[in-house]
PDB file with SEQRES, HELIX, SHEET and CRYST1 records, atoms N, CA, C and O in Angstrom:
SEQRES   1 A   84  UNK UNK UNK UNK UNK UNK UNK UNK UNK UNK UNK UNK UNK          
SEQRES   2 A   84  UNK UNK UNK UNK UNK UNK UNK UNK UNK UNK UNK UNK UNK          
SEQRES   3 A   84  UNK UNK UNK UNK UNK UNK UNK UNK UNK UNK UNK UNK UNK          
SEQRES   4 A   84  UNK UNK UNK UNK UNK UNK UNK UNK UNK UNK UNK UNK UNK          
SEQRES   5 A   84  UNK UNK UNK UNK UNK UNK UNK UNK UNK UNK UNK UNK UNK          
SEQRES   6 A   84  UNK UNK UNK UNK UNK UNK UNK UNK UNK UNK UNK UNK UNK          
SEQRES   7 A   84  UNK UNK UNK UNK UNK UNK                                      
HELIX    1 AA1 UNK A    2  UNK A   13  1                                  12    
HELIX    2 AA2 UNK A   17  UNK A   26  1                                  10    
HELIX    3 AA3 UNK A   58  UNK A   68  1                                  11    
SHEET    1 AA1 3 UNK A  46  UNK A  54  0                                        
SHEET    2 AA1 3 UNK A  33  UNK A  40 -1                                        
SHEET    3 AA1 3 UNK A  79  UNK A  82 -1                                        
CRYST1    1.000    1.000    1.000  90.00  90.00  90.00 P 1           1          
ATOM      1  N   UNK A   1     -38.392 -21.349 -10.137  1.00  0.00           N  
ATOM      2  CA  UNK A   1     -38.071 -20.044 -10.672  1.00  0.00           C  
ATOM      3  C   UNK A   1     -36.752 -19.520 -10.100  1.00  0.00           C  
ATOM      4  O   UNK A   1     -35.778 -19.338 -10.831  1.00  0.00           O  
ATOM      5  N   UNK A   2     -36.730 -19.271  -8.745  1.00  0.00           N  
ATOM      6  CA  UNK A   2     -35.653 -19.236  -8.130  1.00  0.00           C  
ATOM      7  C   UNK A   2     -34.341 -19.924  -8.444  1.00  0.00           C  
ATOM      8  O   UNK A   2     -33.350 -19.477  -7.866  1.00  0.00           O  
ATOM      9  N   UNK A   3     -34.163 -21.073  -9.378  1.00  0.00           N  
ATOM     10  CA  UNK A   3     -33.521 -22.064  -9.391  1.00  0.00           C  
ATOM     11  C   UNK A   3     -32.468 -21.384 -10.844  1.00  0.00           C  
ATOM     12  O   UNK A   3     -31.252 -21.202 -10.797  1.00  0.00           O  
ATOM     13  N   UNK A   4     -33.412 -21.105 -12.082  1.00  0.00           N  
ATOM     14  CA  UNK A   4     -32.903 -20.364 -13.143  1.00  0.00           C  
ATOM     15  C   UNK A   4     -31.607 -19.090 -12.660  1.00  0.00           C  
ATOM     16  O   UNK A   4     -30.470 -18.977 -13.119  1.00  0.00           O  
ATOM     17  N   UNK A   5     -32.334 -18.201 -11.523  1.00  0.00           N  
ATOM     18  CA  UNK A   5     -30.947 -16.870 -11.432  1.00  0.00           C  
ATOM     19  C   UNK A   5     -30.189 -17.777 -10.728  1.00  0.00           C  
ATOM     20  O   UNK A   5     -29.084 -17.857 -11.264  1.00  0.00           O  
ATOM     21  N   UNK A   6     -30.292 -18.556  -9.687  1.00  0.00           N  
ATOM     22  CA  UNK A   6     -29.300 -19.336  -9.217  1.00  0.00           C  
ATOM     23  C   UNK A   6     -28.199 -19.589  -9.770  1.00  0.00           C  
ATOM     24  O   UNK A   6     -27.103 -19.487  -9.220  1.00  0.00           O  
ATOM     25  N   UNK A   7     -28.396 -19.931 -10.869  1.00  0.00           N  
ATOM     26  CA  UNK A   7     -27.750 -20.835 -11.778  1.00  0.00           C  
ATOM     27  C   UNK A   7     -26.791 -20.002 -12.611  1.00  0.00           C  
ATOM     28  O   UNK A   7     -25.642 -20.282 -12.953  1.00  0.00           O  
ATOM     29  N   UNK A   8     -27.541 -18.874 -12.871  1.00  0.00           N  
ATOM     30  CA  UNK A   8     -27.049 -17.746 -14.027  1.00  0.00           C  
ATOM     31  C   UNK A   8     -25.687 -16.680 -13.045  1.00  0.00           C  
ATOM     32  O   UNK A   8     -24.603 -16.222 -13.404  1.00  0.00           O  
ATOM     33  N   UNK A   9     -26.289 -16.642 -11.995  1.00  0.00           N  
ATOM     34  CA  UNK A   9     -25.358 -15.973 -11.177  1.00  0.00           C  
ATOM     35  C   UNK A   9     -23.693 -16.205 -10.735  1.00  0.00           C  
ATOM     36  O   UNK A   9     -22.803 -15.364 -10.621  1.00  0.00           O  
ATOM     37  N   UNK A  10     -23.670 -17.213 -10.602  1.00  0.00           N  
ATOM     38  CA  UNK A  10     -22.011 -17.945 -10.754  1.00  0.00           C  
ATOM     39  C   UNK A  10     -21.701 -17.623 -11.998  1.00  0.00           C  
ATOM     40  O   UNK A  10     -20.919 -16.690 -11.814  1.00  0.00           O  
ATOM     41  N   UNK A  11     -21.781 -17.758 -13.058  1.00  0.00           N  
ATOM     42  CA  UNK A  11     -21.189 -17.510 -14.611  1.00  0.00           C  
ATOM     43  C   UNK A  11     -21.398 -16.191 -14.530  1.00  0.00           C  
ATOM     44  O   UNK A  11     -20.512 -15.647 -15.189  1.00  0.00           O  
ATOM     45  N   UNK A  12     -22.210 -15.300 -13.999  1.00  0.00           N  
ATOM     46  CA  UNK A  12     -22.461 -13.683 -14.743  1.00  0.00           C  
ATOM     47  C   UNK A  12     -20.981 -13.234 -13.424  1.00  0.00           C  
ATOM     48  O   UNK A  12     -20.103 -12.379 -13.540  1.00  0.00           O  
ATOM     49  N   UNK A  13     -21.155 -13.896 -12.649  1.00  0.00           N  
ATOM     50  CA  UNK A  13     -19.880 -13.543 -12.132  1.00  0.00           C  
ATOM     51  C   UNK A  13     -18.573 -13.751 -11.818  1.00  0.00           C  
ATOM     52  O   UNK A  13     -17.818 -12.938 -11.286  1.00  0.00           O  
ATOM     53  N   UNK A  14     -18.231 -15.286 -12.291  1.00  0.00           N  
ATOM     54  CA  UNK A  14     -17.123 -14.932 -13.212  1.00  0.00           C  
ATOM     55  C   UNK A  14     -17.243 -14.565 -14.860  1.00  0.00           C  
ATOM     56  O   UNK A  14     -16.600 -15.280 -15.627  1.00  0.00           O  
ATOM     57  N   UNK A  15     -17.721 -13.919 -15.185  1.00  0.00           N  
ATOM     58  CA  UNK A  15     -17.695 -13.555 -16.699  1.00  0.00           C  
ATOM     59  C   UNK A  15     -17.298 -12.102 -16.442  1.00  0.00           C  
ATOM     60  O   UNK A  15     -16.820 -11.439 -17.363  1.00  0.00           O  
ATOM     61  N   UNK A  16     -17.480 -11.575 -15.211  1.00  0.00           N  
ATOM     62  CA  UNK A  16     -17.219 -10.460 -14.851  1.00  0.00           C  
ATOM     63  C   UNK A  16     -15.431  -9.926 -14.385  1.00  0.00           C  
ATOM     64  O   UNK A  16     -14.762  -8.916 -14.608  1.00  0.00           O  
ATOM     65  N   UNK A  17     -15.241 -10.963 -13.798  1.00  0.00           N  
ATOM     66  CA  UNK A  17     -14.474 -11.341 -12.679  1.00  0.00           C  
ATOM     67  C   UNK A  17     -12.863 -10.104 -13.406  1.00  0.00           C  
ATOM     68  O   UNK A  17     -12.219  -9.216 -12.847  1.00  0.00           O  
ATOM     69  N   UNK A  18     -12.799 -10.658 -14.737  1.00  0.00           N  
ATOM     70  CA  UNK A  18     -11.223 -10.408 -15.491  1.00  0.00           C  
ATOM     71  C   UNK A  18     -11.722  -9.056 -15.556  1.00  0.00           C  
ATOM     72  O   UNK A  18     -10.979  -8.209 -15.059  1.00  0.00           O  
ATOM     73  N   UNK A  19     -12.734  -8.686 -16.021  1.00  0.00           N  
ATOM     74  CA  UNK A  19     -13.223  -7.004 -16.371  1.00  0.00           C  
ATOM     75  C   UNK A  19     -12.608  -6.200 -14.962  1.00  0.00           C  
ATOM     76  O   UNK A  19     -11.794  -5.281 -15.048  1.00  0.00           O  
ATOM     77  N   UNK A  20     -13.054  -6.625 -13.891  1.00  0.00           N  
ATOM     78  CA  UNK A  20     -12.914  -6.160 -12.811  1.00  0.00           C  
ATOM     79  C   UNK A  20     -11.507  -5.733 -12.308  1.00  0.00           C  
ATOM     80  O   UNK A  20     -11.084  -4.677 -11.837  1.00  0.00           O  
ATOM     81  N   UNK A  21     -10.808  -7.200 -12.636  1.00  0.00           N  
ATOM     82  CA  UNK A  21      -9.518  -6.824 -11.912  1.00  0.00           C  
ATOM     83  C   UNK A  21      -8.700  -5.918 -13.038  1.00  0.00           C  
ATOM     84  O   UNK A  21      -7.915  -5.071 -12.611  1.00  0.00           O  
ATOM     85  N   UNK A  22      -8.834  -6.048 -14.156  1.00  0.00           N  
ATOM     86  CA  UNK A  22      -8.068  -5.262 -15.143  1.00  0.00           C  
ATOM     87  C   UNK A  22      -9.022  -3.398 -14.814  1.00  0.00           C  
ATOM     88  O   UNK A  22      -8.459  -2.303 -14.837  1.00  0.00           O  
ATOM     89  N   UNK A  23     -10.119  -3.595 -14.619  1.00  0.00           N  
ATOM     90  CA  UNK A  23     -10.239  -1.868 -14.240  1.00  0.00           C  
ATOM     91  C   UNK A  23      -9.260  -1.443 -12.571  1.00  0.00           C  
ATOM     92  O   UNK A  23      -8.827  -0.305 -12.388  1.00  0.00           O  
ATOM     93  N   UNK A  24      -9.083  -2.497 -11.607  1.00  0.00           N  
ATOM     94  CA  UNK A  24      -8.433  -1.655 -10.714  1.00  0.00           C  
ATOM     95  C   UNK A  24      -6.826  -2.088 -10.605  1.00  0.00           C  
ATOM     96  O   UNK A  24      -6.120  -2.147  -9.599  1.00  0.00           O  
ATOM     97  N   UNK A  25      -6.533  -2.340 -11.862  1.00  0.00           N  
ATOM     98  CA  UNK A  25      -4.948  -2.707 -11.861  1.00  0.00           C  
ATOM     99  C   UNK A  25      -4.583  -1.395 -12.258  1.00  0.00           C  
ATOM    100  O   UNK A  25      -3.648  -0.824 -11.695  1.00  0.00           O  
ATOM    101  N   UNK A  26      -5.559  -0.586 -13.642  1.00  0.00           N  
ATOM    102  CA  UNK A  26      -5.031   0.350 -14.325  1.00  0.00           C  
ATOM    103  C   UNK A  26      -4.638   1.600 -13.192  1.00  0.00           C  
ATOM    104  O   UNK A  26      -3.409   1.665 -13.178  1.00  0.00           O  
ATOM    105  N   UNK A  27      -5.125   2.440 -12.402  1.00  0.00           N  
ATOM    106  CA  UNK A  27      -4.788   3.285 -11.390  1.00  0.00           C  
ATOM    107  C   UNK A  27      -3.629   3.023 -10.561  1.00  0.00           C  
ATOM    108  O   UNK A  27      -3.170   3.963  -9.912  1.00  0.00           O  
ATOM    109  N   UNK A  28      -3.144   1.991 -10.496  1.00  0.00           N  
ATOM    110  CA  UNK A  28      -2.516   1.621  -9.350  1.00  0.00           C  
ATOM    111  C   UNK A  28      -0.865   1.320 -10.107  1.00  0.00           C  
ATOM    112  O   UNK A  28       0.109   1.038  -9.410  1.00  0.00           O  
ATOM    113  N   UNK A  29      -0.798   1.444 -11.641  1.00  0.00           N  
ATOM    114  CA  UNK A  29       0.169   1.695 -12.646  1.00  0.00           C  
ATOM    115  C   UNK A  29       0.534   3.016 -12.921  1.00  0.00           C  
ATOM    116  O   UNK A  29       1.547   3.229 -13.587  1.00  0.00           O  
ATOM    117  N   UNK A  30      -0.318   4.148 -12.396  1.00  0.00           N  
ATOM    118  CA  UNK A  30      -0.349   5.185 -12.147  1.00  0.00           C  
ATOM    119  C   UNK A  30       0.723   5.812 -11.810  1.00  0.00           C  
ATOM    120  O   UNK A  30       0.585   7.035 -11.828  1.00  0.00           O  
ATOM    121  N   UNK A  31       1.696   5.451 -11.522  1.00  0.00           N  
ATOM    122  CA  UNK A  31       2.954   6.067 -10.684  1.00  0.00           C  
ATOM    123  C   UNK A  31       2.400   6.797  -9.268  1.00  0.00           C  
ATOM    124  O   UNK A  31       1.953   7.901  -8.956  1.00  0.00           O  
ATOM    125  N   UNK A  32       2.671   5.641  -8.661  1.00  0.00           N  
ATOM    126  CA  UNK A  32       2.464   6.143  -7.261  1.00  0.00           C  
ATOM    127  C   UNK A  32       3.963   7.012  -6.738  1.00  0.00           C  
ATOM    128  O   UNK A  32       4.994   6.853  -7.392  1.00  0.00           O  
ATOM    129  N   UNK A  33       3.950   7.589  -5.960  1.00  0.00           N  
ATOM    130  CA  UNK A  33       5.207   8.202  -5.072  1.00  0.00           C  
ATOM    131  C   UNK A  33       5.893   7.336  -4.106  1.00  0.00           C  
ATOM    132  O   UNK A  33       5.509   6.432  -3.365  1.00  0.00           O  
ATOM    133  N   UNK A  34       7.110   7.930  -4.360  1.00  0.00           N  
ATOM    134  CA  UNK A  34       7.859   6.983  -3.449  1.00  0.00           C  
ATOM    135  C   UNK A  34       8.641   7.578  -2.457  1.00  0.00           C  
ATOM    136  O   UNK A  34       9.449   8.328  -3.004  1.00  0.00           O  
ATOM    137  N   UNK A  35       8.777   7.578  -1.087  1.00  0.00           N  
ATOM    138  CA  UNK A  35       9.375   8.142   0.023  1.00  0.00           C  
ATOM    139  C   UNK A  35      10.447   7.486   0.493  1.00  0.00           C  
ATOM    140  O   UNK A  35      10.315   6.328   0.887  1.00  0.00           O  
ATOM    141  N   UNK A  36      11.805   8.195   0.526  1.00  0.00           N  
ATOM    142  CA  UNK A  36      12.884   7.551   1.227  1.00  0.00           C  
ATOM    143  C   UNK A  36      12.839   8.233   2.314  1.00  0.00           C  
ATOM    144  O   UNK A  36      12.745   9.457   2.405  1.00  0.00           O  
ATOM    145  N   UNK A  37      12.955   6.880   3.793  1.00  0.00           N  
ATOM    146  CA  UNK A  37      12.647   7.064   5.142  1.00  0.00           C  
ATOM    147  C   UNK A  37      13.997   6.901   6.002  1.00  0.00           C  
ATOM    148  O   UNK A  37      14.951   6.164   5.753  1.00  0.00           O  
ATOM    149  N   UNK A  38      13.817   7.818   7.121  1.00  0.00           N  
ATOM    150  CA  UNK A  38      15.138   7.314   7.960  1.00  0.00           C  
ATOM    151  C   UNK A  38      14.442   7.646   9.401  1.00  0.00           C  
ATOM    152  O   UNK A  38      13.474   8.350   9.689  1.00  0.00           O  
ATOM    153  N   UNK A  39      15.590   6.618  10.422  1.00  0.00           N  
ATOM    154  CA  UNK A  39      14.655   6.565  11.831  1.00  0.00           C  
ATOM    155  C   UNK A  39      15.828   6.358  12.663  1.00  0.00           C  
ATOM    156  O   UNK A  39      16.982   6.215  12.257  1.00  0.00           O  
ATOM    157  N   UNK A  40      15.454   6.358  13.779  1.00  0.00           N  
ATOM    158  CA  UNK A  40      16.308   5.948  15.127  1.00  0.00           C  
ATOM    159  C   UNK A  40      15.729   5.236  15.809  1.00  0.00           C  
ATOM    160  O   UNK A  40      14.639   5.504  16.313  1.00  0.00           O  
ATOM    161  N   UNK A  41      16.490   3.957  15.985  1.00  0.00           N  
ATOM    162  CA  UNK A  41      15.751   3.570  17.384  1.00  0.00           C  
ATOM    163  C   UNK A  41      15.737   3.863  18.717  1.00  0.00           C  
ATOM    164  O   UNK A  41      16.595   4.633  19.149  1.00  0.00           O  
ATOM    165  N   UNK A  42      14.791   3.317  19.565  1.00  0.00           N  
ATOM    166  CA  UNK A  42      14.693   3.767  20.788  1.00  0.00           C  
ATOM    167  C   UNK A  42      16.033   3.793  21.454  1.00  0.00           C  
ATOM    168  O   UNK A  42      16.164   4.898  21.979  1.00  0.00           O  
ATOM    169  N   UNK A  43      16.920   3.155  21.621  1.00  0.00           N  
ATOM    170  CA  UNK A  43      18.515   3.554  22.155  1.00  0.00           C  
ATOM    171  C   UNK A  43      19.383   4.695  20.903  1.00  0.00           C  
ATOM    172  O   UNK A  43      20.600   4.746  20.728  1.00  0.00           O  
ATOM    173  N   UNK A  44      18.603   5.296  20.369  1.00  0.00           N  
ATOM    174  CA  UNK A  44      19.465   6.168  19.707  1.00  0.00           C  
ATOM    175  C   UNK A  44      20.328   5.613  18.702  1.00  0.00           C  
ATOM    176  O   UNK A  44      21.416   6.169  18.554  1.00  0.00           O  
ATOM    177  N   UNK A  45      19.987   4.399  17.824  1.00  0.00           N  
ATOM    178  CA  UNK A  45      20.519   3.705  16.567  1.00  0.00           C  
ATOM    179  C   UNK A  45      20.096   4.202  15.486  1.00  0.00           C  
ATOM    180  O   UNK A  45      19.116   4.946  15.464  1.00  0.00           O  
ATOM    181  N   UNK A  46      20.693   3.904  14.548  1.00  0.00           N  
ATOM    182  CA  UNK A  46      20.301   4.794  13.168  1.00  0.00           C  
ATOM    183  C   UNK A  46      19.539   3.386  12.657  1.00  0.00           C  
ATOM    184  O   UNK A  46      19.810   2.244  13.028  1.00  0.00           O  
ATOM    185  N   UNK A  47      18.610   3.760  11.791  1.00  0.00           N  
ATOM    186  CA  UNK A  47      17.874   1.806  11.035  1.00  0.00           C  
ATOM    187  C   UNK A  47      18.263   2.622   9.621  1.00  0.00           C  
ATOM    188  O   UNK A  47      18.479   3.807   9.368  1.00  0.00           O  
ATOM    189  N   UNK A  48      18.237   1.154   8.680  1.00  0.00           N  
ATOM    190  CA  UNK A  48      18.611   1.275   7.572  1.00  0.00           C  
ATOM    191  C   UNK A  48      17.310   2.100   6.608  1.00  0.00           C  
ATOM    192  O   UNK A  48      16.098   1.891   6.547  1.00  0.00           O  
ATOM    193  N   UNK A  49      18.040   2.917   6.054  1.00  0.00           N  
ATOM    194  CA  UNK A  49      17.005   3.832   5.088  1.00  0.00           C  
ATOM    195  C   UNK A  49      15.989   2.713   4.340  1.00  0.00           C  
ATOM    196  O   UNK A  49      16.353   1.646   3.844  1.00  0.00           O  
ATOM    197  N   UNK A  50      14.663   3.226   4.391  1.00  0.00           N  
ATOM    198  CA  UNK A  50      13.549   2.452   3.573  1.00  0.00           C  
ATOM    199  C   UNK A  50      13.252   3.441   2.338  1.00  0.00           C  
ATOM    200  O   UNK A  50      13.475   4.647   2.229  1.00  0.00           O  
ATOM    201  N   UNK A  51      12.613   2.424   1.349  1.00  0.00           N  
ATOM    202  CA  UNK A  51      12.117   3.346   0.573  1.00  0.00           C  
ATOM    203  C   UNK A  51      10.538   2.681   0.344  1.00  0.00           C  
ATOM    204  O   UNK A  51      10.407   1.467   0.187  1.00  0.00           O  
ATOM    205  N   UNK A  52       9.692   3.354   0.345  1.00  0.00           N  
ATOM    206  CA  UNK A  52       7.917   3.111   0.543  1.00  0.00           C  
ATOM    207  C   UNK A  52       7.074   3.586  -0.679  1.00  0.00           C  
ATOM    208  O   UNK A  52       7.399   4.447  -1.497  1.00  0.00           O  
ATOM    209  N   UNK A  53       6.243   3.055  -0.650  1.00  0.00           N  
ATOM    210  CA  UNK A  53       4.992   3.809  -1.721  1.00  0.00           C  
ATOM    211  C   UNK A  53       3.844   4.366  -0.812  1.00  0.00           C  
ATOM    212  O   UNK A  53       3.307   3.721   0.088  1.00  0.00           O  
ATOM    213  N   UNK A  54       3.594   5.429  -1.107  1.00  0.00           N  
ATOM    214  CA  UNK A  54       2.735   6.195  -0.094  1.00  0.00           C  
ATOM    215  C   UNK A  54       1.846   6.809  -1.400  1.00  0.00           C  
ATOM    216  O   UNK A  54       2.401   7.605  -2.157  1.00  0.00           O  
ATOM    217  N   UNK A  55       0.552   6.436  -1.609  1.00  0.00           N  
ATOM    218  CA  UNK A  55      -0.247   6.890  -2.740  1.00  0.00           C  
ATOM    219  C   UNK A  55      -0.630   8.502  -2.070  1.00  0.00           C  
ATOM    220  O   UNK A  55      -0.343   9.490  -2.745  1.00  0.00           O  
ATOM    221  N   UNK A  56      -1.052   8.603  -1.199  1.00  0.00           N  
ATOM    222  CA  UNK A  56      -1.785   9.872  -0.549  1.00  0.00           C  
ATOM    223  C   UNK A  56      -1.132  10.859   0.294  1.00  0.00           C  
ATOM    224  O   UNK A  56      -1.922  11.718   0.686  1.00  0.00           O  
ATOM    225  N   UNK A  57       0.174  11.018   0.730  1.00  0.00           N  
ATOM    226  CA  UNK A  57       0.588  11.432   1.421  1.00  0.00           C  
ATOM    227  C   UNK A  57       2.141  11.053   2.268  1.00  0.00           C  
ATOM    228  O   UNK A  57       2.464   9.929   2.653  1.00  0.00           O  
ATOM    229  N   UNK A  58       2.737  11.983   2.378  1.00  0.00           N  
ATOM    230  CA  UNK A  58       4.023  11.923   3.553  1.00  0.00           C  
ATOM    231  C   UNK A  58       3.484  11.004   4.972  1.00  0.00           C  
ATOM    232  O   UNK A  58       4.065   9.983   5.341  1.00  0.00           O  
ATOM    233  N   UNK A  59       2.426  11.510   5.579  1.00  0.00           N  
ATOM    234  CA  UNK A  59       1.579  10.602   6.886  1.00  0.00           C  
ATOM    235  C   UNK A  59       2.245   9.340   6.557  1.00  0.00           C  
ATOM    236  O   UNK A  59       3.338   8.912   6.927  1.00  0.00           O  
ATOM    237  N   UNK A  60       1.148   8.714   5.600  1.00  0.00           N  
ATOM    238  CA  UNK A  60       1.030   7.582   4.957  1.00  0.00           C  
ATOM    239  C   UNK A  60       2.650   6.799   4.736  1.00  0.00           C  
ATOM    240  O   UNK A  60       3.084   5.649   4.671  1.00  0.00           O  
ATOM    241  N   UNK A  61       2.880   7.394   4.708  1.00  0.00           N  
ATOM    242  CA  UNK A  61       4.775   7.147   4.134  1.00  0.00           C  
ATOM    243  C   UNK A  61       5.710   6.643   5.732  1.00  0.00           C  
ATOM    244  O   UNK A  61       6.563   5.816   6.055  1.00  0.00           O  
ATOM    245  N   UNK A  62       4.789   7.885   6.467  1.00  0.00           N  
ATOM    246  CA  UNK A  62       5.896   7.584   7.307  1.00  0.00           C  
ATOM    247  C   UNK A  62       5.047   6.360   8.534  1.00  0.00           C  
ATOM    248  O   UNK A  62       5.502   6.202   9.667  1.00  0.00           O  
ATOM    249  N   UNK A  63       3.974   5.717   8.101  1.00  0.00           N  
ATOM    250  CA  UNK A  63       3.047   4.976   8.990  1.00  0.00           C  
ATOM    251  C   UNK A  63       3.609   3.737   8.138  1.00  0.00           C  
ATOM    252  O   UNK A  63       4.008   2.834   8.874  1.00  0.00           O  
ATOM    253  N   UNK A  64       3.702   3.546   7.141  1.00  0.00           N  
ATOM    254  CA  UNK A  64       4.235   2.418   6.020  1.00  0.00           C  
ATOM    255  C   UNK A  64       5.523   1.995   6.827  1.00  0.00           C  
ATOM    256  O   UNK A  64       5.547   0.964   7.500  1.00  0.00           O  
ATOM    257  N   UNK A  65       6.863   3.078   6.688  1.00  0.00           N  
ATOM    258  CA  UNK A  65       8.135   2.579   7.108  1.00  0.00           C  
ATOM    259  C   UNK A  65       7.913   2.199   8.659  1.00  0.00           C  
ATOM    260  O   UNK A  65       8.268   1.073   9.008  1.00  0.00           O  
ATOM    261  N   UNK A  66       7.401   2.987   9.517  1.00  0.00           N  
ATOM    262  CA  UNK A  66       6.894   2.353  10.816  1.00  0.00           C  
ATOM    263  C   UNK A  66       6.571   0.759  11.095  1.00  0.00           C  
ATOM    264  O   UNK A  66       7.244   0.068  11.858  1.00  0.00           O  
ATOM    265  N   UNK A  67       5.462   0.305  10.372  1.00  0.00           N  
ATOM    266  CA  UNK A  67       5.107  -0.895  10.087  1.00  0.00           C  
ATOM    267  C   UNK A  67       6.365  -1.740   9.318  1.00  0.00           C  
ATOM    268  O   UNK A  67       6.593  -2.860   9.776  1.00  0.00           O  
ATOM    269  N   UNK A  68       7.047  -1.356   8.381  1.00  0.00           N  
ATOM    270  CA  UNK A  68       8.216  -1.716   8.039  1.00  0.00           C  
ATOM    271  C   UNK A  68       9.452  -2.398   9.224  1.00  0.00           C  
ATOM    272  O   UNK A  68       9.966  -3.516   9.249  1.00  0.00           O  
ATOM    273  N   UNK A  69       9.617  -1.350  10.022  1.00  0.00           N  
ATOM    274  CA  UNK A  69      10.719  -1.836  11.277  1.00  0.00           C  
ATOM    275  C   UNK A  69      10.147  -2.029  12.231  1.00  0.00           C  
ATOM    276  O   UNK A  69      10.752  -1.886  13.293  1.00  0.00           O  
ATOM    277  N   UNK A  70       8.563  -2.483  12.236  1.00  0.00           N  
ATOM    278  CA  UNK A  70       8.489  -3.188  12.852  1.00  0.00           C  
ATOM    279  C   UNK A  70       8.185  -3.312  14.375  1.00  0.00           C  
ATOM    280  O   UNK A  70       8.231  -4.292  15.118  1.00  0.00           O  
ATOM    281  N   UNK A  71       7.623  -1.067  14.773  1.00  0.00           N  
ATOM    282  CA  UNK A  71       7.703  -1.150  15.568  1.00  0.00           C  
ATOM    283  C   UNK A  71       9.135  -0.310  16.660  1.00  0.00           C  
ATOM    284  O   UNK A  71       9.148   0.507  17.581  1.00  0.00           O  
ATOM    285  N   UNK A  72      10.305  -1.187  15.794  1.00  0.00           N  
ATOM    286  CA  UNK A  72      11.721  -0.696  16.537  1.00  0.00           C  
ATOM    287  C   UNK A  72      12.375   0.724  16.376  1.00  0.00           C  
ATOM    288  O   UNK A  72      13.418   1.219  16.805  1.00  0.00           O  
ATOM    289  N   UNK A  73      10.932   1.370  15.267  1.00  0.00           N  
ATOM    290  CA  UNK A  73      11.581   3.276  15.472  1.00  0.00           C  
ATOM    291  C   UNK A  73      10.891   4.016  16.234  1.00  0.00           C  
ATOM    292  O   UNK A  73       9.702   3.861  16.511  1.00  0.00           O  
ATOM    293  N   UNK A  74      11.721   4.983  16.662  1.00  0.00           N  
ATOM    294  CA  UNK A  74      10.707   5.929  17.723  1.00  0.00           C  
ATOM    295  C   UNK A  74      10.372   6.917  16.364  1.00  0.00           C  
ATOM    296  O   UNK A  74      10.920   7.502  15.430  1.00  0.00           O  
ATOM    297  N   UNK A  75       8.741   6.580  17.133  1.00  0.00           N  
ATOM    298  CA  UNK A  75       8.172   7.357  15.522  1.00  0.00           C  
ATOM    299  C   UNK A  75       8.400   8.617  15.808  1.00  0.00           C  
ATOM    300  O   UNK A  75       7.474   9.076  15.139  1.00  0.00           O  
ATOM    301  N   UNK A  76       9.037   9.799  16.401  1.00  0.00           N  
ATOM    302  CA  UNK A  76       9.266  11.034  16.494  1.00  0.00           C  
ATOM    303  C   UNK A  76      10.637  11.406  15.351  1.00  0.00           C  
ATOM    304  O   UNK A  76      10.765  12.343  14.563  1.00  0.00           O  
ATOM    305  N   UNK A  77      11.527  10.260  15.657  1.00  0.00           N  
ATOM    306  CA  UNK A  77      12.197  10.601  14.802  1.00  0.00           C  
ATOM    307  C   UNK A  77      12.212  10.057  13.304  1.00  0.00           C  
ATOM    308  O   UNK A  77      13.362   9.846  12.917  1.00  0.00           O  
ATOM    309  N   UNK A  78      11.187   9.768  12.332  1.00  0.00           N  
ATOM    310  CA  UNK A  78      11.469   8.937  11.401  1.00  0.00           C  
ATOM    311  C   UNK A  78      10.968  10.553  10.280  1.00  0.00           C  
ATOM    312  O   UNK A  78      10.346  11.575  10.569  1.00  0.00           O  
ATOM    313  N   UNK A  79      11.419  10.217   9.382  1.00  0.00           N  
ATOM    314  CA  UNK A  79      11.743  11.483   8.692  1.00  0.00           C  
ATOM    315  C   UNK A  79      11.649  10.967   7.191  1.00  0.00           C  
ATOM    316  O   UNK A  79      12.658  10.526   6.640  1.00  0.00           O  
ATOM    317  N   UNK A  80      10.491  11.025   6.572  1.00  0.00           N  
ATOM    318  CA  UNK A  80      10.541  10.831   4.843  1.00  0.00           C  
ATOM    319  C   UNK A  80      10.190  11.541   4.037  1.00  0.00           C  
ATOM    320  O   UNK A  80       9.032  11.928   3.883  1.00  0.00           O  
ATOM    321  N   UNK A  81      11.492  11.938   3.144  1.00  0.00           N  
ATOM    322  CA  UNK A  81      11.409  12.596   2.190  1.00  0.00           C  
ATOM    323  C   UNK A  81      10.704  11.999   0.709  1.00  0.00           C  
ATOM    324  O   UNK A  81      11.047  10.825   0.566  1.00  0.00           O  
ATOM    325  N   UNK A  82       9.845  12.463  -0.392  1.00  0.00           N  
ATOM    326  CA  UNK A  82       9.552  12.176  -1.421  1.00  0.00           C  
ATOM    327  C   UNK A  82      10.493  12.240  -2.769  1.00  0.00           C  
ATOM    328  O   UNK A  82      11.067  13.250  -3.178  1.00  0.00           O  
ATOM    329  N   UNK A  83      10.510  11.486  -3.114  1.00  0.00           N  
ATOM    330  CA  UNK A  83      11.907  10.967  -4.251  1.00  0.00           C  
ATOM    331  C   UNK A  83      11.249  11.681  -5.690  1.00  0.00           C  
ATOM    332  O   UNK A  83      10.201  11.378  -6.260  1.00  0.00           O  
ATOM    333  N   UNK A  84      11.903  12.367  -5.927  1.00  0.00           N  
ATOM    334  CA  UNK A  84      11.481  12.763  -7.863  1.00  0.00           C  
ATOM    335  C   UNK A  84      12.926  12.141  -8.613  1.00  0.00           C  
ATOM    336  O   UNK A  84      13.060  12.197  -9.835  1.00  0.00           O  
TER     337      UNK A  84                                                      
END                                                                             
């Protein structure tokens, strides 16, 4: 008995599989926001302006370009504005 859903379960899920990814592609076409970032590094260097997608927030924006350089900005000074 056990052997029948076994069986059925691999196909019911890829039969699923395309449904799925086409529902969470559509949101994410959405026009997300985009933040142009600027920073200094720790000796007082300017880093080259980023530009980020931040769905939720400025935070988010400026934790993105962070991860971006890698570390080499002092996050006090990194500063992103939202682009219209």
């Amino acid at each position: 008995m056990s052997k029948k859903y076994l069986l059925g379960l691999p196909i019911a899920v890829f039969a699923m599989a395309p449904a799925v990814g086409a529902i969470d592609a559509a949101p994410a076409q959405a026009g997300v926001p985009t933040y142009t970032c600027n920073a200094q590094t720790w000796a007082g260097e300017t880093l080259p302006t980023l530009t980020v997608e931040a769905k939720y927030s400025k935070r988010q924006a400026i934790g993105e370009a962070q991860t971006n350089w890698r570390g080499t900005a002092k996050y006090s000074t990194i500063d992103c504005q939202l682009n219209k």
